[in-house]
C-alpha positions as CSV (number, residue, x, y, z in Angstrom):
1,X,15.1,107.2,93.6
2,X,13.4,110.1,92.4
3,X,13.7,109.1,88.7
4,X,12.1,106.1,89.6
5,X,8.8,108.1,90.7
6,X,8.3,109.7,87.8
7,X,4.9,107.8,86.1
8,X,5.7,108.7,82.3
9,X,9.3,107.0,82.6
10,X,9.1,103.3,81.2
11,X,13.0,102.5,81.9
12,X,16.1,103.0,83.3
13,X,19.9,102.3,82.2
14,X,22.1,100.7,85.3
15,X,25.9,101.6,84.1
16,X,27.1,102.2,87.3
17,X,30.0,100.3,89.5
18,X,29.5,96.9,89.2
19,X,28.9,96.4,93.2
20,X,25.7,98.7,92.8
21,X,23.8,96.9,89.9
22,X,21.6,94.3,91.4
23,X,20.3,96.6,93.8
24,X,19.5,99.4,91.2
25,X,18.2,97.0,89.2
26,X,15.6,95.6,92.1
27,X,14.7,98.8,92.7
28,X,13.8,99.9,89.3
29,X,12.0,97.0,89.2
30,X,10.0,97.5,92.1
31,X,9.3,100.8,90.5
32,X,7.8,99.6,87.7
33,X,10.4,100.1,85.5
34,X,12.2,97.7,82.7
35,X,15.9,98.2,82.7
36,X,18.6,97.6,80.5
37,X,21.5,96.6,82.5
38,X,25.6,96.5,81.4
39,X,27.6,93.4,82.5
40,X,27.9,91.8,84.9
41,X,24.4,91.5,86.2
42,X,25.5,90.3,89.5
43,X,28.6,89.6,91.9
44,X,27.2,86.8,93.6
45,X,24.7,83.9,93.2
46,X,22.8,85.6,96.0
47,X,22.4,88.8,94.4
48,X,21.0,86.8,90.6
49,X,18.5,85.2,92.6
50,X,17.0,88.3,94.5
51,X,17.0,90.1,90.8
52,X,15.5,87.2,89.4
53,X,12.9,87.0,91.7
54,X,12.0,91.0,91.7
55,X,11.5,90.3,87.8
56,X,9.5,87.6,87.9
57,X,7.2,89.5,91.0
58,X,6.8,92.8,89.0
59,X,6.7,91.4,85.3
60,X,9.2,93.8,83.9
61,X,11.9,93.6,81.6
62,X,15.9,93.3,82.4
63,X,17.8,93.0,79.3
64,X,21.8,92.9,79.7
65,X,23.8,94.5,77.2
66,X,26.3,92.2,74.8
67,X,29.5,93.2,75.2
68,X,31.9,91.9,73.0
């Protein structure tokens, strides 16, 4: 949380446990911050919506990384 407070950081990496990476992601969205995310995005359908959503409300950028 504190990394997202910082003003002159533009993004964030989530490569964490998968269980933790829609809400990191919502978070980093809501402070302002694009993220580049490892797969999976989500665990549930519940979760992708609620990420969807925080993207589309603060206009920033989730790219998921390729795998493969």
């Amino acid at each position: 949380r504190e990394l997202l407070s910082l003003p002159d950081l533009d993004g964030v990496v989530v490569a964490t446990p998968d269980h933790w990476h829609a809400l990191m992601t919502i978070e980093a969205l809501a402070g302002g911050k694009h993220v580049y995310l490892e797969p999976p995005v989500c665990r549930t359908l519940a979760e992708c919506r609620a990420l969807i959503r925080a993207e589309q409300k603060y206009g920033k950028v989730v790219q998921v990384a390729h795998l493969g």
